[in-house]
Backbone as a chain_set.jsonl record, in Angstrom:
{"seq": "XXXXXXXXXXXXXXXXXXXXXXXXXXXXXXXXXXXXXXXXXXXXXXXXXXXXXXXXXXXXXXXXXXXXXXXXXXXXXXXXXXXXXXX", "coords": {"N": [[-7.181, -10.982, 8.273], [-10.239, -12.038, 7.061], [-11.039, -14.706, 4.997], [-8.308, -14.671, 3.922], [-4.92, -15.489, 3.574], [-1.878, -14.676, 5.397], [0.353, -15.345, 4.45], [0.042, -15.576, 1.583], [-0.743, -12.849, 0.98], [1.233, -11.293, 1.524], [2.844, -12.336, 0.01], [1.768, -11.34, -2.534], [2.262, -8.528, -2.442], [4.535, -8.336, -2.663], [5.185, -9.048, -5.076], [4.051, -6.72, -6.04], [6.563, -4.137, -8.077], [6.571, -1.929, -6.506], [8.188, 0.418, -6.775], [9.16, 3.872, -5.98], [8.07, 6.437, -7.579], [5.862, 4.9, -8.3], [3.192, 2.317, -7.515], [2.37, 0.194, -8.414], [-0.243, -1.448, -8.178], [-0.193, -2.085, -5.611], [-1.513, -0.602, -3.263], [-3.992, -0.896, -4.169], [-4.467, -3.415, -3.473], [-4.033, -3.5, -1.227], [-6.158, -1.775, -0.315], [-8.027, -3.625, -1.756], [-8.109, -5.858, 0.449], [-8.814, -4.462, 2.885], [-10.905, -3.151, 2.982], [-12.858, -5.19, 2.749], [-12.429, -6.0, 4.837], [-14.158, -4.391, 6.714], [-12.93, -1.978, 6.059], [-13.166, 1.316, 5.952], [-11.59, 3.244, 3.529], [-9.432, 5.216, 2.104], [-7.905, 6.497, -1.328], [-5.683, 9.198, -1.53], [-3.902, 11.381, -3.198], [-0.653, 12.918, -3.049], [0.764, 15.3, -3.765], [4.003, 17.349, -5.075], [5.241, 20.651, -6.176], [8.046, 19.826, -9.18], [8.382, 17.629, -8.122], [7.373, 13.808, -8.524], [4.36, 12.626, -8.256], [2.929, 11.473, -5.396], [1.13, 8.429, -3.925], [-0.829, 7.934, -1.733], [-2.521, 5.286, 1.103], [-5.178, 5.839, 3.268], [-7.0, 4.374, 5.528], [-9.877, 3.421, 7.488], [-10.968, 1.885, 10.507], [-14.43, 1.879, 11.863], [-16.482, 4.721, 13.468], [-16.305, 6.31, 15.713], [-15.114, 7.702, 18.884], [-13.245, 4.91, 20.165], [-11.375, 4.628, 17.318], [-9.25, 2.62, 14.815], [-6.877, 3.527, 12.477], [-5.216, 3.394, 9.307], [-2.502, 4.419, 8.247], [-0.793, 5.729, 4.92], [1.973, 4.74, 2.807], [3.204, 2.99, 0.22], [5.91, 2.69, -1.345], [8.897, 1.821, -2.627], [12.537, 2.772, -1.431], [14.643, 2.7, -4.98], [16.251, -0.412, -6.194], [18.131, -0.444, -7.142], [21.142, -1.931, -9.105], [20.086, -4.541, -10.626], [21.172, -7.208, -11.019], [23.424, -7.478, -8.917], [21.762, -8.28, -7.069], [21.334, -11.173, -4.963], [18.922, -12.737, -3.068]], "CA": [[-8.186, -10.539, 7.345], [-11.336, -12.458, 6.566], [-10.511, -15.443, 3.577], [-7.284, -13.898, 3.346], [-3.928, -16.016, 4.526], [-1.008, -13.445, 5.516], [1.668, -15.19, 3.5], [-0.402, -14.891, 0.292], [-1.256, -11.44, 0.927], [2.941, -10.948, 1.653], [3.654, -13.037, -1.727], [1.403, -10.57, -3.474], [2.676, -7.592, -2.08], [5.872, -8.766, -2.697], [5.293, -8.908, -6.623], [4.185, -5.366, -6.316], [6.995, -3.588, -7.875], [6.36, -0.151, -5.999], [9.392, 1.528, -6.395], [9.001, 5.695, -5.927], [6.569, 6.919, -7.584], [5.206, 3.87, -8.65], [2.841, 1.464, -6.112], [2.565, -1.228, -9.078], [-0.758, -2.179, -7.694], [-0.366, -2.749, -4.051], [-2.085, -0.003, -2.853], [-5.489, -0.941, -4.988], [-4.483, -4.338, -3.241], [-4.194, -3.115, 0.504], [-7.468, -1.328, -0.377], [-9.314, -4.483, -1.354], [-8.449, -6.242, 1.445], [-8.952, -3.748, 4.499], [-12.308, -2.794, 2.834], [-13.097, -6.814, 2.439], [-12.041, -6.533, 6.513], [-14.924, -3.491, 6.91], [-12.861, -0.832, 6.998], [-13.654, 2.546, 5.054], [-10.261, 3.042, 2.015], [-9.459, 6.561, 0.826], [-6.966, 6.869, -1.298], [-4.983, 10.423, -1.572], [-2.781, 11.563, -4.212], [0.276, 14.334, -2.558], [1.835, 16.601, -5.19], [4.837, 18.981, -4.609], [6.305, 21.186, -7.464], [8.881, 18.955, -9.381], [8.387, 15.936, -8.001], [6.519, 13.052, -8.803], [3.222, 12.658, -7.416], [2.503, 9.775, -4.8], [-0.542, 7.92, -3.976], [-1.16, 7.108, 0.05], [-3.792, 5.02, 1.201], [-6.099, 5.688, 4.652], [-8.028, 2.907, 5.88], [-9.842, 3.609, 8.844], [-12.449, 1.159, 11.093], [-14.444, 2.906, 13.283], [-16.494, 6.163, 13.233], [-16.333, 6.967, 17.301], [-13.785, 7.078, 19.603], [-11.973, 4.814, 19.493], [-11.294, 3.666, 15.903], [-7.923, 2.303, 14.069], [-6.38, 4.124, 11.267], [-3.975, 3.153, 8.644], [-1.793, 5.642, 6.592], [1.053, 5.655, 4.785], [2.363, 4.925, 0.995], [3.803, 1.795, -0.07], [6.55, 2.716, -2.383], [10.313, 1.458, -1.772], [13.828, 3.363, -2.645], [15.433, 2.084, -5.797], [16.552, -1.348, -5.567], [19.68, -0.284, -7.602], [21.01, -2.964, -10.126], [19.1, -6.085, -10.265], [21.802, -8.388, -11.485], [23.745, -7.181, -8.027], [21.167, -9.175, -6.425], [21.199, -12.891, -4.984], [18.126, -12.804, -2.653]], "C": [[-9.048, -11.736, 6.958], [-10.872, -13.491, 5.422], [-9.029, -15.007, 3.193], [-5.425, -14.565, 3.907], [-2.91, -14.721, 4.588], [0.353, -13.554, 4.853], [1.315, -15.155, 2.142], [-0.361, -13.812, -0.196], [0.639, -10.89, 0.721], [3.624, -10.989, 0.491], [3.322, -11.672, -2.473], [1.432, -9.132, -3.44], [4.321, -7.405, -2.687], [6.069, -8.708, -4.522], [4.988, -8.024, -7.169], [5.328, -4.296, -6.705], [7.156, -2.24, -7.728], [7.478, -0.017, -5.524], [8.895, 2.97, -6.936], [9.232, 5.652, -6.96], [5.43, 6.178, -7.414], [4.364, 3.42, -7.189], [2.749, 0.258, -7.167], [1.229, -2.028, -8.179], [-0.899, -2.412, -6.062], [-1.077, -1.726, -3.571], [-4.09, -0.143, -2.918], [-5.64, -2.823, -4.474], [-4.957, -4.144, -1.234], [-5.905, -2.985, 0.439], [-8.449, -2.366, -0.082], [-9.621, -4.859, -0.351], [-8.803, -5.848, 2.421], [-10.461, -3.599, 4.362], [-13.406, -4.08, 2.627], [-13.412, -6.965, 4.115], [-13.311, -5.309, 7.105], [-14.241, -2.012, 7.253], [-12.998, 0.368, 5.432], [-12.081, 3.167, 4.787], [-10.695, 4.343, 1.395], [-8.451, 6.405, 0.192], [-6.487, 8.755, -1.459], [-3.698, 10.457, -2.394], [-1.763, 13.029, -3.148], [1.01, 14.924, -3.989], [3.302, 17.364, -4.754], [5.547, 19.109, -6.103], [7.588, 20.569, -7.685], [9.536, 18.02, -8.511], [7.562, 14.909, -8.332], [5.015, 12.647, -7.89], [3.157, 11.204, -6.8], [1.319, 9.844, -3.938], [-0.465, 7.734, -2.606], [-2.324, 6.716, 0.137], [-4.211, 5.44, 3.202], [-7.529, 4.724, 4.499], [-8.439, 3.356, 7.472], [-11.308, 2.179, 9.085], [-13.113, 1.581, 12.19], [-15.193, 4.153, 13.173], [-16.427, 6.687, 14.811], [-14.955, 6.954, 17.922], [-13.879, 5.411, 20.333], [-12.156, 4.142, 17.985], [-9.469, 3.587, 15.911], [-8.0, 2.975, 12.614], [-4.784, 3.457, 10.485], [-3.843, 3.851, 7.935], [-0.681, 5.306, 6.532], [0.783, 5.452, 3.082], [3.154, 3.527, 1.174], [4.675, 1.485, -0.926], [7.504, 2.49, -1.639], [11.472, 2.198, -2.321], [14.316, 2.311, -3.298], [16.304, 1.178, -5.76], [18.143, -1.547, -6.56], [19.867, -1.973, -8.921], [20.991, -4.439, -9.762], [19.947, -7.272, -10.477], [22.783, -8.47, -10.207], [23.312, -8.342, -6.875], [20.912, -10.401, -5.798], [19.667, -13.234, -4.359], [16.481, -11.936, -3.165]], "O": [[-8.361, -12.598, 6.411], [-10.073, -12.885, 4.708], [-8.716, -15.065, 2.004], [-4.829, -13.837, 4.701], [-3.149, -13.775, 3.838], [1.197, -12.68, 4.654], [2.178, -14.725, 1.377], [-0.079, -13.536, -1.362], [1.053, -10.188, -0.201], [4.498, -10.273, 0.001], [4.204, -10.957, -2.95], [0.768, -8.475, -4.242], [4.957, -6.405, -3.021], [7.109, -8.319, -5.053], [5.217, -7.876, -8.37], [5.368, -3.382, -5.881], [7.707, -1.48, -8.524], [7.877, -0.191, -4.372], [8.373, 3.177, -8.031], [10.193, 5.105, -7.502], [4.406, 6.429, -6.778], [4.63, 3.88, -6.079], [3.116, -0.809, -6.675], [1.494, -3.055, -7.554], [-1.868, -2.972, -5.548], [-1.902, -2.489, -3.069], [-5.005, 0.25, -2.194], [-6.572, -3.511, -4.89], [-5.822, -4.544, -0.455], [-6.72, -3.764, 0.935], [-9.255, -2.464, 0.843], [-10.726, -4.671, 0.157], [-9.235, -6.706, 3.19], [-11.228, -3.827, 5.297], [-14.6, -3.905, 2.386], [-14.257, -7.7, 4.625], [-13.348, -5.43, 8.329], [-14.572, -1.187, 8.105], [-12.916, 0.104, 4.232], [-11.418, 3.536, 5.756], [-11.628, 4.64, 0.649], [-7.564, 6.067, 0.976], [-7.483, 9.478, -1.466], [-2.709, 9.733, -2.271], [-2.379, 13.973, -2.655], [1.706, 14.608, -4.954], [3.191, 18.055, -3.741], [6.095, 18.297, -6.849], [8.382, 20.583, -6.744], [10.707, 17.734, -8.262], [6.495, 15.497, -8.504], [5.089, 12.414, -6.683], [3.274, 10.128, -7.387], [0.722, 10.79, -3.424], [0.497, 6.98, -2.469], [-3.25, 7.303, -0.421], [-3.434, 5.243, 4.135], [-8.499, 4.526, 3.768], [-7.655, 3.574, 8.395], [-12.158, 1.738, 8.311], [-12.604, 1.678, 13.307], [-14.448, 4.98, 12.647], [-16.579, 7.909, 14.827], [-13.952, 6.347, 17.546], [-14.838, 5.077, 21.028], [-12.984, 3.286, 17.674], [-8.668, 4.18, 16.633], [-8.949, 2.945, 11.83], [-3.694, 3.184, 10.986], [-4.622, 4.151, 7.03], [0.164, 4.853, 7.305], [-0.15, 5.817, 2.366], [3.627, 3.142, 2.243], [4.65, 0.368, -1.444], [7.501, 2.689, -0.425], [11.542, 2.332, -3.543], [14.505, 1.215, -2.77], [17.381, 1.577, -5.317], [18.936, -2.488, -6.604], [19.004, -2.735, -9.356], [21.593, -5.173, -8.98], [19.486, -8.36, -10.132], [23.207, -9.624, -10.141], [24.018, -9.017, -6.125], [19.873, -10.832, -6.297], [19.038, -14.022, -5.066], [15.457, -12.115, -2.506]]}, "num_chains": 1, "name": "protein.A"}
């Protein structure tokens, strides 16, 4: 990405805590950068009856064939108890 090193971008992904539901930011982070890199950033909210709603982003570059697309969601399962933890 453009001005952008890839272990910065990793760090600050990394201090995103997007645990389900949540994205804690990283999504409104992906965004900047892909759309920094020229590419056109939707996001999309999904719903389903009693559950929590989550956010996905699409990033695409490209309007012809061929373009690149990115989808997906950036939330992680529950990292359980934190004091558990060494790493």
């Amino acid at each position: 990405m453009p001005g952008r090193n890839v272990v910065e971008l990793t760090r600050d992904l990394i201090r995103c805590a997007s645990v389900t539901p949540k994205d804690e930011g990283a999504l409104a982070l992906l965004g900047h950068v892909l759309a920094s890199a020229g590419f056109a950033v939707d996001t999309v909210t999904f719903s389903e009856s009693g559950q929590p709603d989550i956010a996905n982003l699409y990033a695409r570059i490209g309007t012809q064939s061929s373009c690149l697309m990115f989808a997906g969601h950036t939330d992680v399962v529950p990292p359980g108890d934190p004091e558990k933890w060494r790493f």
